[in-house]
C-alpha positions as CSV (number, residue, x, y, z in Angstrom):
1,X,83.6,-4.7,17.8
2,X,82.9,-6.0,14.4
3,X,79.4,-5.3,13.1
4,X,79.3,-8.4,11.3
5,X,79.2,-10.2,14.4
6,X,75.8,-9.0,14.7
7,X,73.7,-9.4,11.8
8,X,72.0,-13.0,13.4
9,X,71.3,-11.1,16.5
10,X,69.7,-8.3,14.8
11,X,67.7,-9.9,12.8
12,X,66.1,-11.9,16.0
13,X,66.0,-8.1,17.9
14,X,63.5,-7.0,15.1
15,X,61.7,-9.5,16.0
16,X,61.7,-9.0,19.3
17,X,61.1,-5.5,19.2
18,X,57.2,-6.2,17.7
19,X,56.7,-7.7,21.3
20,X,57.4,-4.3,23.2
21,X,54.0,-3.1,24.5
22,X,52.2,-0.3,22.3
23,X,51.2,2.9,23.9
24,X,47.6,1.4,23.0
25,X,48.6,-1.5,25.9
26,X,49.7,1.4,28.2
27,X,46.7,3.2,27.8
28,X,44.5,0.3,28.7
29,X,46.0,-0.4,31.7
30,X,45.9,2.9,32.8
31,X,42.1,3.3,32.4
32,X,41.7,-0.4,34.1
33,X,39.5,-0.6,37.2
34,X,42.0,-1.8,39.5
35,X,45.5,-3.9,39.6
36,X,44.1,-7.1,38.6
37,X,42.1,-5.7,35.1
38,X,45.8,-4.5,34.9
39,X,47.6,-7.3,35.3
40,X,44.6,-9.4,33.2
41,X,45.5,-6.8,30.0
42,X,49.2,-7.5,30.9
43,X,48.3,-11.1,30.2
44,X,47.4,-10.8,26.9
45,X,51.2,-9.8,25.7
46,X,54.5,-11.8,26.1
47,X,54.5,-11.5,29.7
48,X,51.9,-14.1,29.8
49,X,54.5,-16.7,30.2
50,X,56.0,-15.2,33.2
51,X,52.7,-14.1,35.1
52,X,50.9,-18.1,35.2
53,X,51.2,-19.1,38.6
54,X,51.2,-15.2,40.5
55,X,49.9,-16.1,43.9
56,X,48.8,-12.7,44.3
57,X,48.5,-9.6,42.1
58,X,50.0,-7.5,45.0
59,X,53.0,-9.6,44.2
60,X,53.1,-7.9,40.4
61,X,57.2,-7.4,41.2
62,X,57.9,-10.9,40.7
63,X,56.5,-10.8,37.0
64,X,58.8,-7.7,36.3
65,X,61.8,-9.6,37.7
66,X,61.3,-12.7,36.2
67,X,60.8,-10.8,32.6
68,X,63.8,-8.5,32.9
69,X,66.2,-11.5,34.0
70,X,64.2,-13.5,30.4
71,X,65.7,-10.6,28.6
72,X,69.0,-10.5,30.2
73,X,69.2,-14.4,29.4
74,X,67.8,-14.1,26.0
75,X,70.1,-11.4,24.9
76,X,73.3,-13.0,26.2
77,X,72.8,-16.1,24.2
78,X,72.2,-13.9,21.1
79,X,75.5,-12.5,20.8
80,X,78.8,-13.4,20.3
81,X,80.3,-10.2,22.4
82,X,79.0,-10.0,25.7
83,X,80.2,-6.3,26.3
84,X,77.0,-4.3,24.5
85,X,74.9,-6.4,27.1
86,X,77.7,-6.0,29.5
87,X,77.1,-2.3,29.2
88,X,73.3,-2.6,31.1
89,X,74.1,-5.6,33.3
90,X,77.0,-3.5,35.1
91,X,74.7,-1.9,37.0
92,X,73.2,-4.9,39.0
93,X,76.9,-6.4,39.7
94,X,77.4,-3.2,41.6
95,X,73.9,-3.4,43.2
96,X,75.2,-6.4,44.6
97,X,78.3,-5.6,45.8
98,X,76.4,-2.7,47.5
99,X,74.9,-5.4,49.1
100,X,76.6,-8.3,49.8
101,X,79.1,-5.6,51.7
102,X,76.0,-4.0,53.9
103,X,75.5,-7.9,54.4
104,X,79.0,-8.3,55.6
105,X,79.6,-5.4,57.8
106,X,75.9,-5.1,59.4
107,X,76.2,-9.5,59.8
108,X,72.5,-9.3,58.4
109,X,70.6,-11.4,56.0
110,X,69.7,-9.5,53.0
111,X,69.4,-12.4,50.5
112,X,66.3,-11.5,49.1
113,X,67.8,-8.3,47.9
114,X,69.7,-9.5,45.6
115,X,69.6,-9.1,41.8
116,X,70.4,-12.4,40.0
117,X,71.3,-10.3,36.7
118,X,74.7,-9.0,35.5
119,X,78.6,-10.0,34.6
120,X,79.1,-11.6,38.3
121,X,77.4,-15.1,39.4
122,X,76.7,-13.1,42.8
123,X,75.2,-16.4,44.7
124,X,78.6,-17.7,44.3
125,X,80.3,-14.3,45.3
126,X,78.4,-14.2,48.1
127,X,78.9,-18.1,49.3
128,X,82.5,-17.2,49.0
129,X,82.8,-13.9,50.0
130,X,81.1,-14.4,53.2
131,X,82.5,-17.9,54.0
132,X,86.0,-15.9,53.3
133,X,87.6,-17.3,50.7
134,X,88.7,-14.9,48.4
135,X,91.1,-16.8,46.7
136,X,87.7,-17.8,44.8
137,X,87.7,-14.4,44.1
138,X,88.2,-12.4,41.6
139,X,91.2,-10.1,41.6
140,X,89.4,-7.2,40.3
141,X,86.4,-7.6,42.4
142,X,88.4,-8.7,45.9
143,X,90.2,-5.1,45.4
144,X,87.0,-2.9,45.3
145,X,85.6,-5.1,48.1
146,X,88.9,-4.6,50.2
147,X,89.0,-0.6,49.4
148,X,85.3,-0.4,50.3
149,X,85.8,-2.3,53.7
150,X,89.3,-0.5,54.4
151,X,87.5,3.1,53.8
152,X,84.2,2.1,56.4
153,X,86.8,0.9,58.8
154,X,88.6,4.5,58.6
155,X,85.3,6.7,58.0
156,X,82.8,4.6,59.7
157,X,80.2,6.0,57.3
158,X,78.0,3.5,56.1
159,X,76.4,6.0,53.3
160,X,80.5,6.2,51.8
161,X,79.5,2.1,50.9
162,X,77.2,3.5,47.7
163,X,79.3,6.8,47.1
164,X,82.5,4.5,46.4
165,X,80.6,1.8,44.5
166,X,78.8,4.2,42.3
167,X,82.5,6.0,41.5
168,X,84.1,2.4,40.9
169,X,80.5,1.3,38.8
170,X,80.8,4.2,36.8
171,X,84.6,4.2,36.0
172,X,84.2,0.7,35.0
173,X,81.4,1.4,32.7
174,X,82.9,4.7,31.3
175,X,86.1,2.5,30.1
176,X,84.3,-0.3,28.8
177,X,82.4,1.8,26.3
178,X,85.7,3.5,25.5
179,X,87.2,0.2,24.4
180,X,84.0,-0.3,22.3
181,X,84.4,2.5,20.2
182,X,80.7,2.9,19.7
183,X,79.6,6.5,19.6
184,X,75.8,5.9,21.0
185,X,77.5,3.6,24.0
186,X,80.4,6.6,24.6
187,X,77.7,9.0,24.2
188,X,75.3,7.0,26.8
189,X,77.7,7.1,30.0
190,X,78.9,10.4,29.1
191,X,75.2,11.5,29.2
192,X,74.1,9.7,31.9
193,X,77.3,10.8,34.6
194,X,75.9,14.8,33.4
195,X,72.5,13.9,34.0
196,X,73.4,12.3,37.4
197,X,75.7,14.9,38.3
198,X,73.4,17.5,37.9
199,X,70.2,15.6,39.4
200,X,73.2,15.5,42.6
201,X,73.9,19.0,42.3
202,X,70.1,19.8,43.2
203,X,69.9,17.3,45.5
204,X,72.7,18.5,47.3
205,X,71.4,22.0,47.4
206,X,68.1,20.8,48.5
207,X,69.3,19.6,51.3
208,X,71.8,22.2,52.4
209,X,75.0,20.0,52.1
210,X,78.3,21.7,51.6
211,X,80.6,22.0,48.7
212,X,82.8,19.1,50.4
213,X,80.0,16.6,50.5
214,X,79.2,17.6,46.8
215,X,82.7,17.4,45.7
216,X,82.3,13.8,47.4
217,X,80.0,12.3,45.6
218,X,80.0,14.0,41.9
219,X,80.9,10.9,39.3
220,X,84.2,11.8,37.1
221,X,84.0,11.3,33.3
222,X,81.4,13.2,32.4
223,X,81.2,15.9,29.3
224,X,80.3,18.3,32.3
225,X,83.6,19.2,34.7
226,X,82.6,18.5,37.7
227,X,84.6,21.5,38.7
228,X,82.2,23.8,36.8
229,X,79.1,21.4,38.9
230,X,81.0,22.1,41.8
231,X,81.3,26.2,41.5
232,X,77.4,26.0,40.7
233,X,76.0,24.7,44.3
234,X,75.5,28.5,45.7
235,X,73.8,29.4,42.1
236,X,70.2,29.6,41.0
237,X,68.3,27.2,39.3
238,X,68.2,30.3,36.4
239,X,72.1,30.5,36.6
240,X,72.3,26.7,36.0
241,X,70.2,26.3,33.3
242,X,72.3,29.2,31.6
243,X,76.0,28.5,32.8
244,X,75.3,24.6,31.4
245,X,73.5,25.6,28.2
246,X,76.2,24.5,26.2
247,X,76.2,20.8,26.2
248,X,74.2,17.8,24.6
249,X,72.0,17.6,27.5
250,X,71.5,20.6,27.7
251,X,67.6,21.0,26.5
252,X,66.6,18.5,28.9
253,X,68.1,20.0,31.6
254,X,66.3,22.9,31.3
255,X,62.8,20.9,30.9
256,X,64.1,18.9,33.6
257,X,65.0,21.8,36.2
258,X,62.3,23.6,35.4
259,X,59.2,20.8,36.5
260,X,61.4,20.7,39.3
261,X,61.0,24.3,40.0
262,X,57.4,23.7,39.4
263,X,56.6,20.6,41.4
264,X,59.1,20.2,43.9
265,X,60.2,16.7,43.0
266,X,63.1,15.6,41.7
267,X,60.8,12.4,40.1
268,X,60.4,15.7,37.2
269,X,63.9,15.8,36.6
270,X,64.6,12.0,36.4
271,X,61.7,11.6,33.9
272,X,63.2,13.9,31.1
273,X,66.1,12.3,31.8
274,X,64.7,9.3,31.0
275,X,62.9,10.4,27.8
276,X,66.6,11.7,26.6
277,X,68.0,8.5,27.0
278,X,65.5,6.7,25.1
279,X,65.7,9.3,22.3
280,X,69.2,9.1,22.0
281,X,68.7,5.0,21.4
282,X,65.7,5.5,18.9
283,X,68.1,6.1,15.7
284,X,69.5,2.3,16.2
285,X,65.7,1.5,14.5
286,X,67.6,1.7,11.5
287,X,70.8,0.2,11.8
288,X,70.7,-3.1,10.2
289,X,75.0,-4.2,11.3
290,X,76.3,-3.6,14.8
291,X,75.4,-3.8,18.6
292,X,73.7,-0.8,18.7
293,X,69.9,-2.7,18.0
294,X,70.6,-5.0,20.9
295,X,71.2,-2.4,23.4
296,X,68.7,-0.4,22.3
297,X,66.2,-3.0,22.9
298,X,67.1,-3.9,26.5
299,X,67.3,0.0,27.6
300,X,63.4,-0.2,25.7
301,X,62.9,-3.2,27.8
302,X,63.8,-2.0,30.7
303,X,61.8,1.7,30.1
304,X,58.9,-0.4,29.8
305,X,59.3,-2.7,32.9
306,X,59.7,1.2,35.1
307,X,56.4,1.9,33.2
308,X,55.1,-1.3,33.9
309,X,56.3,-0.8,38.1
310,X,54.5,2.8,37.7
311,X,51.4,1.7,36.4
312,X,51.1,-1.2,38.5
313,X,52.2,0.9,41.9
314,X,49.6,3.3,41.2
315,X,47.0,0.9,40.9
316,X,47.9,-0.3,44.4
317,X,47.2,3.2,45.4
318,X,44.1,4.2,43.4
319,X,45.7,6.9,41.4
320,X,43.8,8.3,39.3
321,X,44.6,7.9,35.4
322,X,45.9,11.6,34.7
323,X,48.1,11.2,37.5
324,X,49.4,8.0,36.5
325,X,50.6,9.7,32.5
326,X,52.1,12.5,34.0
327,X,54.6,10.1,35.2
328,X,55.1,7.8,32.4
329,X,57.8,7.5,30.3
330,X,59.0,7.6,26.5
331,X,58.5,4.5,24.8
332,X,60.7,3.2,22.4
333,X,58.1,2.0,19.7
């Protein structure tokens, strides 16, 4: 990647990034009365444009969709190398492949799950896909679809569908920030396979599985072996924070095993997780040349829209305020 490339697009990301809700906005709508007061203080911010016209406040997720896929748009016509937004959008082609095979396989309409974000146009995947001609297809995309399909008509397993994916999702992002050569992307799905892995680990041992299923579903590529994950199931949540203490993530998977030793809920251990991958994105503040700002901003954007879903879900369900901040998470401003 050549920094250069970037200095228009960082410039209009600064700009941007005086538009990410204060924790002063946050606050407020955690002390509103209800959903609506919520929503009302929402209105006051950029999201304005995209909440005109909500039928119903109940219906808050279509604001958060219609913002995140603004974002996506905005930040694709702001740079001239798609990969650093690449890099976030990845996720929701897979999401949709997830998907559109369930679709397939169960002969079910599951349109509105959909997510119209990421590197695939997946309305015309799907058109094509399910009409059966692959010819329209993809290469690439037409052999994870066959190995999907070829492994449920072998296994008959429909949970195997999101195991696969995730491995192919994960691969596929892991070399695409290789060939970037940018130490905070590299760093990023390094971190992130460890912190899933492990968040698998105790899920795994929560509910009894064997070292097989483990083995199964642990995502290669990580800093962490997954050999070393593996030879931890029968362990102690002590003996894992100490036999992985070694490793970048390593303070916040201690914070993060330890709420869940406390509370129960796994919820704990996705929040630090979280809050790491935020911090690890704050130091692009001051980068002034390269991809990293842009990135930086849409994993901010999207941190806020989960606060945003948190705030608004509690609401729904008359949580009370303290309840509601115990669950937030790191903002980036």
């Amino acid at each position: 990647m050549d920094r250069m490339d970037f200095i228009q697009a960082v410039s209009r990301t600064r700009v941007l990034e005086t538009r990410l809700l204060t924790r002063a906005i946050i606050e407020r709508m955690i002390d509103s009365r209800d959903l609506d007061e919520a929503i009302k203080i929402l209105g006051e911010t950029e999201y304005a444009n995209v909440i005109g016209g909500l039928p119903r406040v109940e219906e808050y997720e279509k604001i958060l969709s219609s913002e995140l896929k603004r974002v996506y748009k905005l930040m694709y016509e702001m740079v001239k190398d798609r990969t650093v937004v690449d890099l976030l959008a990845l996720k929701y082609d897979y999401h949709n492949l997830k998907v559109l095979i369930k679709e397939k396989l169960l002969q079910k309409d599951f349109y509105n799950l959909y997510i119209p974000i990421g590197t695939l146009d997946i309305y015309k995947l799907r058109e094509n896909y399910l009409a059966g001609n692959m010819k329209e297809i993809d290469d690439e995309v037409t052999s994870i679809l066959e190995a999907v399909i070829s492994d449920f008509e072998i296994n008959k397993d429909p949970q195997r569908i999101d195991i696969l994916l995730d491995k192919h999702y994960i691969t596929h992002l892991y070399d695409l920030a290789r060939k970037t050569e940018i130490p905070l992307f590299i760093n990023y799905v390094e971190d992130l396979i460890d912190f899933t892995n492990i968040r698998t680990l105790i899920r795994v041992k929560k509910q009894n599985k064997d070292i097989n299923f483990l083995e199964e579903v642990l995502l290669p590529n990580g800093k962490i072996k997954t050999d070393e994950i593996i030879l931890a199931l029968n362990d102690s949540l002590d003996s894992i924070m100490n036999k992985f203490k070694n490793y970048r993530i390593s303070p916040e998977i201690r914070k993060g095993l330890e709420a869940y030793r406390e509370s129960d809920r796994l919820s704990e251990f996705e929040k630090e997780m979280d809050n790491y991958i935020m911090n690890l994105n704050k130091p692009s503040k001051s980068i002034h040349f390269g991809p990293e700002p842009i990135f930086s901003y849409i994993v901010a954007k999207e941190t806020e829209i989960k606060i945003l879903r948190i705030i608004m879900v509690s609401k729904l369900n008359n949580i009370a305020p303290d309840n509601i901040r115990e669950r937030l998470r790191d903002l980036y401003v």
